[in-house]
MARBA-458776 format. One record per residue: residue number from 0; y, x negated, z negated of N, C-alpha, C, O, CB in turn. Coordinates in Angstrom, 2 decimals, padded with zeros to 5 digits. Glycine has a CB too. Layout:
N
PT  seza      n.y      n.x      n.z     ca.y     ca.x     ca.z      c.y      c.x      c.z      o.y      o.x      o.z     cb.y     cb.x     cb.z
PT   NUM        Y        X        Z        Y        X        Z        Y        X        Z        Y        X        Z        Y        X        Z
...
REM end
This chain:
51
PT  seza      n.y      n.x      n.z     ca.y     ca.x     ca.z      c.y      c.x      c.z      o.y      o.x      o.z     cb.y     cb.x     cb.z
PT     0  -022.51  -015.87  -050.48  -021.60  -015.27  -049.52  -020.51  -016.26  -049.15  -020.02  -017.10  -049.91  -020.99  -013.98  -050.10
PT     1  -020.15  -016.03  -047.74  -018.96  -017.03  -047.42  -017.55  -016.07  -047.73  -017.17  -014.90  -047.77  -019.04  -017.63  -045.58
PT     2  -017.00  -017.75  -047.96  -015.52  -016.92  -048.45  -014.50  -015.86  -046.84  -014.63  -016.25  -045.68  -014.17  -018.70  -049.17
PT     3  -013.84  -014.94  -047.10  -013.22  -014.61  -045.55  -012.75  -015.12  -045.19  -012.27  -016.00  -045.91  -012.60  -013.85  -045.14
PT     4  -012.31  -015.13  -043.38  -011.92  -016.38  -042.69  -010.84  -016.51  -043.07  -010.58  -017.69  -042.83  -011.94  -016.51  -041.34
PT     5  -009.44  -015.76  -043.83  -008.23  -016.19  -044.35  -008.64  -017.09  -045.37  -008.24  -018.25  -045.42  -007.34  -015.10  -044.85
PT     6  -009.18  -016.73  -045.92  -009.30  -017.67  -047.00  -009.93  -019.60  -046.90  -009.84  -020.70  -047.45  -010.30  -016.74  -047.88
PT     7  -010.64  -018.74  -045.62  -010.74  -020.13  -045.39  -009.62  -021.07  -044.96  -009.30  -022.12  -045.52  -011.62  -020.23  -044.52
PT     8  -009.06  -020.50  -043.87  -007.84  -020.98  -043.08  -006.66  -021.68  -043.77  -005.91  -022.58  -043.39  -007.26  -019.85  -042.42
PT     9  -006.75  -020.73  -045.27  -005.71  -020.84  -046.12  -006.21  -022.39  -047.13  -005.38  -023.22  -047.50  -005.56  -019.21  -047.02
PT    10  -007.72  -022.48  -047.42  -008.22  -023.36  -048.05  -008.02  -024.78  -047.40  -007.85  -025.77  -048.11  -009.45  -022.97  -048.25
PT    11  -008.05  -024.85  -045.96  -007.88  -025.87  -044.84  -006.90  -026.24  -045.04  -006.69  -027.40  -045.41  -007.95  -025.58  -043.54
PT    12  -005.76  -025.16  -044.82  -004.43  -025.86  -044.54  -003.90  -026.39  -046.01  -003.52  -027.56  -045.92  -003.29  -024.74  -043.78
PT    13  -003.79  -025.91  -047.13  -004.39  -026.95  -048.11  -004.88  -028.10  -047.94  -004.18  -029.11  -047.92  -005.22  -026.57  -048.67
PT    14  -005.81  -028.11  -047.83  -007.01  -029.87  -047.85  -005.84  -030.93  -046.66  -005.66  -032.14  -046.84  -009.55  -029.48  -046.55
PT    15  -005.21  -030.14  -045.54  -004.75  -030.55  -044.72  -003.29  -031.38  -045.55  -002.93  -032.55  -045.42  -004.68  -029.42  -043.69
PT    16  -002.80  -030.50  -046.23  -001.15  -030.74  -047.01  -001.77  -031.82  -047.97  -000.93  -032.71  -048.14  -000.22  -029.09  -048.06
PT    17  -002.76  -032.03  -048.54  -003.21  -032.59  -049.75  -003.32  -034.03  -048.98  -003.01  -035.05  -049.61  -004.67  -031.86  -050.51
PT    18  -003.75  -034.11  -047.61  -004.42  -035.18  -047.04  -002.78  -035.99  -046.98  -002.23  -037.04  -047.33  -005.46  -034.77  -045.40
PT    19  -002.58  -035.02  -046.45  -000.92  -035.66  -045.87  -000.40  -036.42  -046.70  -000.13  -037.58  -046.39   000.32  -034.62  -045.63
PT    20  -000.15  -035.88  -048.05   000.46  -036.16  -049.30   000.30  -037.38  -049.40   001.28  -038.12  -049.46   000.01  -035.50  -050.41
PT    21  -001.27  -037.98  -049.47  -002.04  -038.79  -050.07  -001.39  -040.05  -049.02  -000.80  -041.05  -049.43  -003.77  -038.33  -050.10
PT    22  -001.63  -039.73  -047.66  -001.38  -040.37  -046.46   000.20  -041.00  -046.84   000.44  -042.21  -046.88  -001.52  -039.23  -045.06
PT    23   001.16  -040.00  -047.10   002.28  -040.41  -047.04   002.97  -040.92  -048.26   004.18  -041.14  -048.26   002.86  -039.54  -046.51
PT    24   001.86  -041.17  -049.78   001.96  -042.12  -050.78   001.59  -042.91  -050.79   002.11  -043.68  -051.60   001.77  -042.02  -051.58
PT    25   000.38  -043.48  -049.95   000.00  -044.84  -049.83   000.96  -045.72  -048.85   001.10  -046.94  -048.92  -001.46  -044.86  -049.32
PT    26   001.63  -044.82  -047.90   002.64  -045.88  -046.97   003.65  -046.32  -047.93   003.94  -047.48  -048.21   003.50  -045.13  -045.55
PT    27   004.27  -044.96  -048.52   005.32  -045.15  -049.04   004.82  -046.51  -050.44   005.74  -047.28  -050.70   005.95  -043.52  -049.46
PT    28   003.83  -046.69  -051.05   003.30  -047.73  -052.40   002.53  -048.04  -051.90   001.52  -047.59  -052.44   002.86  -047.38  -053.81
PT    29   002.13  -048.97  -050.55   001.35  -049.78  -050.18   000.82  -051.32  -051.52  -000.17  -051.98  -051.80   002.15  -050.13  -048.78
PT    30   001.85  -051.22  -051.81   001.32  -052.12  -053.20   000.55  -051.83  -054.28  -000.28  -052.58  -054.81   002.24  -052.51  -053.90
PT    31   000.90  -050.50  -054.67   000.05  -049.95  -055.58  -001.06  -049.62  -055.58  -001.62  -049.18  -056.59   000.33  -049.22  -055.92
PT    32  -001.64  -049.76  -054.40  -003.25  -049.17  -054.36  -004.15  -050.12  -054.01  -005.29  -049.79  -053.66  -003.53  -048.00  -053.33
PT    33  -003.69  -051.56  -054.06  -004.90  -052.52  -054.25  -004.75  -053.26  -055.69  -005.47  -054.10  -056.24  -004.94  -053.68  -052.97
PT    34  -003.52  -052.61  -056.08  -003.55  -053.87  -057.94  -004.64  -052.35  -058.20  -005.84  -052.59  -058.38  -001.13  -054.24  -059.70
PT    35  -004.35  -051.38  -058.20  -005.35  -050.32  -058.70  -006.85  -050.80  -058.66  -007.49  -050.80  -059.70  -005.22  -048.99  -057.80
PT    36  -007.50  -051.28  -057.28  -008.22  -051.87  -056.82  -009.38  -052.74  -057.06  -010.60  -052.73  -056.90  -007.68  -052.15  -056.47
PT    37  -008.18  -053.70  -057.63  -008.18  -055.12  -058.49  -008.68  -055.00  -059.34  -009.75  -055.52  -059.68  -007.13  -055.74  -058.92
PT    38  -007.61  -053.83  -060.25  -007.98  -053.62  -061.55  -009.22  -052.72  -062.16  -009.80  -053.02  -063.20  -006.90  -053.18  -061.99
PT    39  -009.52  -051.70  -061.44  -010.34  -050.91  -062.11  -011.73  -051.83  -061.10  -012.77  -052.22  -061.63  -009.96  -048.95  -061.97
PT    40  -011.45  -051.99  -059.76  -012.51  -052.59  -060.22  -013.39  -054.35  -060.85  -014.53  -054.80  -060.73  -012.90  -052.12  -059.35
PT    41  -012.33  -054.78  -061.38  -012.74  -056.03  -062.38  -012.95  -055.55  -063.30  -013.40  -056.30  -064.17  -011.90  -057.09  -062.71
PT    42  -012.74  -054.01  -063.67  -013.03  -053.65  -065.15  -014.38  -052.82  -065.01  -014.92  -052.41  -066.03  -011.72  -052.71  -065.92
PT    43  -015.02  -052.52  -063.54  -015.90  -052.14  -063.42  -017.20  -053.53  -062.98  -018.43  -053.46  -063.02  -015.49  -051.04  -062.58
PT    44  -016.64  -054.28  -062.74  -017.60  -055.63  -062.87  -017.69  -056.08  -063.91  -018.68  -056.81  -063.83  -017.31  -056.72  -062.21
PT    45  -017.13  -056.17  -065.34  -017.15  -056.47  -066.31  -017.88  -055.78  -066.97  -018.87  -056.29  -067.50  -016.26  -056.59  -066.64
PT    46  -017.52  -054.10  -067.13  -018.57  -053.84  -067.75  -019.95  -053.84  -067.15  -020.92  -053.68  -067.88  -018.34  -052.83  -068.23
PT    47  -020.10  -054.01  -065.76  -021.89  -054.08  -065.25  -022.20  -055.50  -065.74  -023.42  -055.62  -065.89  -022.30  -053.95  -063.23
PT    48  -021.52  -056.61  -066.03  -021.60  -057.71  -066.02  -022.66  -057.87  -067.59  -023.77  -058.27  -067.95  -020.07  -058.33  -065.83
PT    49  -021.05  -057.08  -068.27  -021.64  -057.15  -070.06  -022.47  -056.21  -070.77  -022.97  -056.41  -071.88  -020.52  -057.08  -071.05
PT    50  -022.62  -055.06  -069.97  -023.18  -054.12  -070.57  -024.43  -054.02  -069.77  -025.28  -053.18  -070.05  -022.35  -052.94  -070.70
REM end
């Protein structure tokens, strides 16, 4: 069964606020999200590397 259309509307505008959020922490720490990057993934080449 689908959920009712409030609920949907209500689920959207959610996903919508969540997007925003996301949108308006990466401007605001534009630095922080490529050492993240960097880091997890050299630690994800390492372990495909060694393991």
């Amino acid at each position: 069964m689908s959920k009712p259309r409030a609920l949907q509307l209500l689920a959207g505008e959610q996903m919508w606020k969540n997007t925003k959020k996301i949108k308006e922490n990466a401007l605001t720490y534009p630095y922080v999200w490529p050492s993240y990057i960097v880091v997890y993934g050299g630690f994800a080449l390492w372990t495909t590397y060694y393991c």
